[in-house]
N, C-alpha and C positions, 0 to 999 in steps of 0.2 A: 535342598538348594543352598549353595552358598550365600555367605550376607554379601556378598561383591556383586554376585548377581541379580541380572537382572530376568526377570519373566516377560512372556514374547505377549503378544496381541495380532489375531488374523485382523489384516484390516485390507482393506480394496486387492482381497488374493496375493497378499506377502505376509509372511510372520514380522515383524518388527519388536524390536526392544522398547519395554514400557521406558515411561520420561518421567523424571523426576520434577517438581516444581522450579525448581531451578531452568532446567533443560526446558519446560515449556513455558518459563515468560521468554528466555531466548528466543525462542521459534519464536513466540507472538512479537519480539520486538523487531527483530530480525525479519522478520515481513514486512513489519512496519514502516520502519527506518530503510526506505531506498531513495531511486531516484526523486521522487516527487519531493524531496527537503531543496532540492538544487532551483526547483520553483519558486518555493514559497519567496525567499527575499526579494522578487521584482514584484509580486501580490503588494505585498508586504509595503515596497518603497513607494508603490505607484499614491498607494490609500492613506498611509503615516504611520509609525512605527506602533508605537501609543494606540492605535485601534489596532495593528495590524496583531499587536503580542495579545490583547483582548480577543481578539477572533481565535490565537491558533490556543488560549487557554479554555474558552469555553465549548468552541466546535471539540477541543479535545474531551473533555469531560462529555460530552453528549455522545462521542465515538466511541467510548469507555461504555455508555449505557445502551448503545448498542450491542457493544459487545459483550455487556451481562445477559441481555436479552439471548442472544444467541447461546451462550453458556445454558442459558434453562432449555433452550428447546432441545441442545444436544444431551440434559441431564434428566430427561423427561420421556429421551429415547430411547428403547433398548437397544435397535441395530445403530450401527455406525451409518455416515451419510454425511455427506458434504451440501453446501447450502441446495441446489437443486432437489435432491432425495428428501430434504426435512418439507421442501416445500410441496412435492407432489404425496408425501405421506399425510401431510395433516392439510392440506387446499387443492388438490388435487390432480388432474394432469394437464389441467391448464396452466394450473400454477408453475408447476416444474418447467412444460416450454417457454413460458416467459421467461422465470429464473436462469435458465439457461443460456437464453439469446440474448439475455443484460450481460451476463457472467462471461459470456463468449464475446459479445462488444465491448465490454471491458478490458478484456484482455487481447485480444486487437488492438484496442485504443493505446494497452498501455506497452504494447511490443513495438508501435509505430512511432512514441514519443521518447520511446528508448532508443530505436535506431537511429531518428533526428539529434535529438541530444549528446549521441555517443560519435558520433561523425563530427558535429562541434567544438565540445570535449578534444578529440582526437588533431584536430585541425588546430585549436589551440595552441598544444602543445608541442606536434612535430609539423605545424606546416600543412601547406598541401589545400588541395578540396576537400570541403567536409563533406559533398556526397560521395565522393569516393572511399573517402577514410569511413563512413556510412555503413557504405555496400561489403568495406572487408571486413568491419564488426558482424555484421548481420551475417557473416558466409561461416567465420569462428563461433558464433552464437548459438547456430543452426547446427551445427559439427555438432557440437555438445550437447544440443536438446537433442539429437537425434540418437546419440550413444545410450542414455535413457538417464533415468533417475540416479544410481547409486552416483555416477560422474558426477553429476549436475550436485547432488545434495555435500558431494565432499566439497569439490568448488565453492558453494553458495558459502558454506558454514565459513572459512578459511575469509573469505571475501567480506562477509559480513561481519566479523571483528575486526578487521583491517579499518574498514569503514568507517563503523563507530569509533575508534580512534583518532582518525586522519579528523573527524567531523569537528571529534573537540579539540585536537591540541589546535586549526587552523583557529578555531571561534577563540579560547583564550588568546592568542597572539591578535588574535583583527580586534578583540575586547581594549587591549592596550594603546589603541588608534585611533577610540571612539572620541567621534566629535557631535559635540550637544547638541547643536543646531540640528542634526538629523533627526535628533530623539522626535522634537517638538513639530516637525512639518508636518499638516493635514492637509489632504485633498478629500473633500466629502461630495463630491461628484463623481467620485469612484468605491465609494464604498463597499459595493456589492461586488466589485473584480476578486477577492482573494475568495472568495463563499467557496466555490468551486475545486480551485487547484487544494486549498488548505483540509479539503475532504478528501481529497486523492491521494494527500500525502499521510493521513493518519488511517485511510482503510486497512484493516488486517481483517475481515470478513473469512477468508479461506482458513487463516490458521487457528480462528477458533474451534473450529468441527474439529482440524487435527490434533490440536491440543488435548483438548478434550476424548480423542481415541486411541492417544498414546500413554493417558495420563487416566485412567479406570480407577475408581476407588472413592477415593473423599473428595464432596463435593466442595467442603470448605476450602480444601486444596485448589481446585480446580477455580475457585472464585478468586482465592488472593492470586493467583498466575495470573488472571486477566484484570485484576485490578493494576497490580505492578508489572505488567507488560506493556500497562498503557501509558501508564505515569512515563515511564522512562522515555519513550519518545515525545511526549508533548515538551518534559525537560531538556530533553535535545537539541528539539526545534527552537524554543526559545531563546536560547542559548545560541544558537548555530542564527537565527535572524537575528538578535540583537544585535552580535558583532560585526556580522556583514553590512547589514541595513546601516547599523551605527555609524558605519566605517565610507560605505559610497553613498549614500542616500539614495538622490534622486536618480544618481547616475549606477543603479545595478540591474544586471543586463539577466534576459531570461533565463538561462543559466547561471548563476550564480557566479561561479568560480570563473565563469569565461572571462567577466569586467573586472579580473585582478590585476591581468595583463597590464593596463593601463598604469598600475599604481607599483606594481611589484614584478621581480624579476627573480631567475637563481630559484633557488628551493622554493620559496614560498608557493610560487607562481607555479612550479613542478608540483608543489603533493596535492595544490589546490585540485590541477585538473586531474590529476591523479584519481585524488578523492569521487571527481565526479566520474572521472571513468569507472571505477571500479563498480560504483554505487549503484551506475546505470548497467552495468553487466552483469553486476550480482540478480536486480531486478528482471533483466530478460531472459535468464537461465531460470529465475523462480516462478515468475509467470507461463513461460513457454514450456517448463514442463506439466507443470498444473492442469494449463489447457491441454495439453497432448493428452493427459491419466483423464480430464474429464471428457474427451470426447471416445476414448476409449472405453472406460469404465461405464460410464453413465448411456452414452450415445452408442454403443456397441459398434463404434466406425473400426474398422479397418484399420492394423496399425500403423500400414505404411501411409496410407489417404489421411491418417490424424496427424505423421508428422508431417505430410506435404503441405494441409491446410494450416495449420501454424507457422510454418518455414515461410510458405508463400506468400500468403495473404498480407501481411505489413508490410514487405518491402515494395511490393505491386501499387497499394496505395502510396509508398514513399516516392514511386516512379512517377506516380501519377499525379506529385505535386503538393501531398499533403505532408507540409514542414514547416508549422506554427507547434514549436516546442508546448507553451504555456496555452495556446490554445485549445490542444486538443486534452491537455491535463484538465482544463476545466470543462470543458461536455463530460468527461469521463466522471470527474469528481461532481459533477452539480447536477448531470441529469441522471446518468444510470447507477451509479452508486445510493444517488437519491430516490429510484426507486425502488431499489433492491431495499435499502431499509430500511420504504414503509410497508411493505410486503413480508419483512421478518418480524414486524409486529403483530399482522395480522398472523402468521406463522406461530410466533410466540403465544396469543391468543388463543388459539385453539390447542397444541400442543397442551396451556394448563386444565384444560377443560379433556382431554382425549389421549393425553402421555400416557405413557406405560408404565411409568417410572413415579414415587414419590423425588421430589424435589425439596423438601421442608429444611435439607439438612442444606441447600445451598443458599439459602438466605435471602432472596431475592423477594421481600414479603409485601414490599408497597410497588405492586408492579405497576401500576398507573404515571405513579411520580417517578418514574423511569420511562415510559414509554412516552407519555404524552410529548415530553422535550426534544423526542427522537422525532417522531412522529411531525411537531412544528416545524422545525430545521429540517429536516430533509422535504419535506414536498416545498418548504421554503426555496430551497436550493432547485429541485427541479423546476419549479414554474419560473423561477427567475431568469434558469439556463434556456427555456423552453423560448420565453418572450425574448431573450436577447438575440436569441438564433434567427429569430425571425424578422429584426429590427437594424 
């Protein structure tokens, strides 16, 4: 073999080219880094900036130890498996249908808040109704999930550097407009509003298992990917809320980029929603194919019944009324994210005690003082999402 070349890996019935550490903190960041950053600054202005940047620091580090967690059970395993399969392998076939119908209401959830968003977005920028501009994103989305993978993966990638760009040069230019007074506002009657969207927007749950099956070999490897795939977005986000937040305070509107309009015109105001469009289309092309491979692969559905039920099902809820952008990112991020990763504890759990696999070499040696933090904040996040739902 040549040194240029790369060596393939079967992974869910295609050969694919192994990933270099490089290539898979991309994937992990690049998952990461979507729409859910266009949230956080109204979280963010509602609470004060000063806790808001405390929240998205240490919910970040706690996302980071989930996602080490998830790295052991996938280095622990011999076969390959995305979160459903690790969990009916090691908790059994209970496990995997729950894991499933979180994983499948997640991703509902987060194709519904893409389509609301991207109609907004859209409407910003050329006018018009935003359920309309809505309905022809979703009809272009649906084209592309439905062509399959190879489309969708050239797209995402291409989209996803775009992104990361547009995110910082906007935050260095809104940095140079920062006024004080925003830094220091608190409202502690709202404390608990960012808990939610600020988990929805750091989950990369699905591209750990990928990572890790494109990327075979040293486990040391596969841990600095997931340590530095995480860092990079939490420094984003920071970055990306300081300036906004710094810049409109009280007045930033649930999309972010939408309440620029007010202040800015000309370019700024173009890459702004630019930014968000893309951001949020990058995310419905990545999720919407994902859930298509996992009702396929996993659910053995039919492949044309798996792309109708993804196609269909969000925009039917959007018809039917559900268009609270920030809303529906926080049930997403505060309840079922929040269960899914106290169940990859338990997951993680048993896989140390029943892998297949030594794991010694991946470092992970004080699992408790990792777990436990995951373990607090997220069922934190869920019972707080559960009681507010109900109040």
């Amino acid at each position: 073999m040549l040194k240029n070349e790369k060596s393939v890996v079967l992974h869910q019935g295609v050969y694919k080219q192994t990933a270099t550490v490089s290539e898979a903190v991309f994937m992990i960041t690049g998952m990461t880094i979507g729409a859910g950053i266009l949230g956080l600054p109204y979280v963010v202005a509602q609470v004060g900036l000063i806790i808001g940047l405390i929240y998205i620091l240490v919910l970040g580090l706690v996302v980071m130890m989930l996602n080490l967690i998830i790295g052991e059970i996938a280095v622990r395993t011999k076969e390959n498996f995305q979160i459903p399969g690790f969990a009916g392998r090691y908790l059994g076939c209970w496990a995997k249908r729950l894991m499933s119908l979180i994983i499948i209401l997640t991703g509902y959830g987060a194709l519904l808040a893409y389509i609301i968003g991207e109609g907004e977005a859209l409407s910003a920028m050329f006018g018009g109704d935003k359920v309309w501009w809505s309905i022809c994103f979703w009809s272009i989305g649906s084209i592309l999930i439905w062509r399959g993978l190879q489309t969708v993966k050239n797209v995402e990638k291409i989209l996803s550097m775009v992104v990361i760009g547009l995110i910082v040069g906007l935050s260095l230019f809104l940095l140079d407009k920062f006024h004080p007074a925003n830094f220091f506002y608190t409202d502690l009657t709202k404390l608990f509003l960012p808990y939610g969207v600020i988990l929805f927007a750091l989950n990369a749950t699905p591209a750990i298992a990928e990572a890790h099956a494109l990327l075979p070999g040293s486990q040391k490897h596969f841990r600095k990917a997931i340590i530095i795939g995480g860092l990079i977005p939490i420094g984003v986000y920071l970055l990306f809320v300081l300036a906004v937040v710094g810049f409109l305070g009280v007045n930033t509107t649930e999309i972010a980029t939408v309440g620029l309009n007010h202040q800015f015109g000309g370019w700024v105001y173009a890459c702004a929603n630019l930014f968000a469009a893309l951001a949020m289309g990058t995310g419905f092309l990545g999720i919407g194919i994902a859930l298509k491979q996992s009702l396929i692969w996993d659910h053995k559905i039919n492949r044309y019944l798996a792309e109708f039920a993804v196609i269909s099902v969000p925009v039917i809820l959007f018809l039917f009324g559900f268009r609270s952008f920030v809303s529906i990112l926080d049930v997403i991020g505060g309840l079922f994210i929040g269960i899914e990763a106290v169940l990859l504890v338990a997951i993680a759990y048993k896989a140390r005690k029943k892998g297949d696999l030594d794991a010694s070499r991946y470092g992970l040696n004080n699992f408790w003082l990792v777990a436990i933090p995951v373990l607090l904040f997220f069922s934190a996040a869920s019972i707080y999402t559960v009681v507010k739902l109900f109040h």
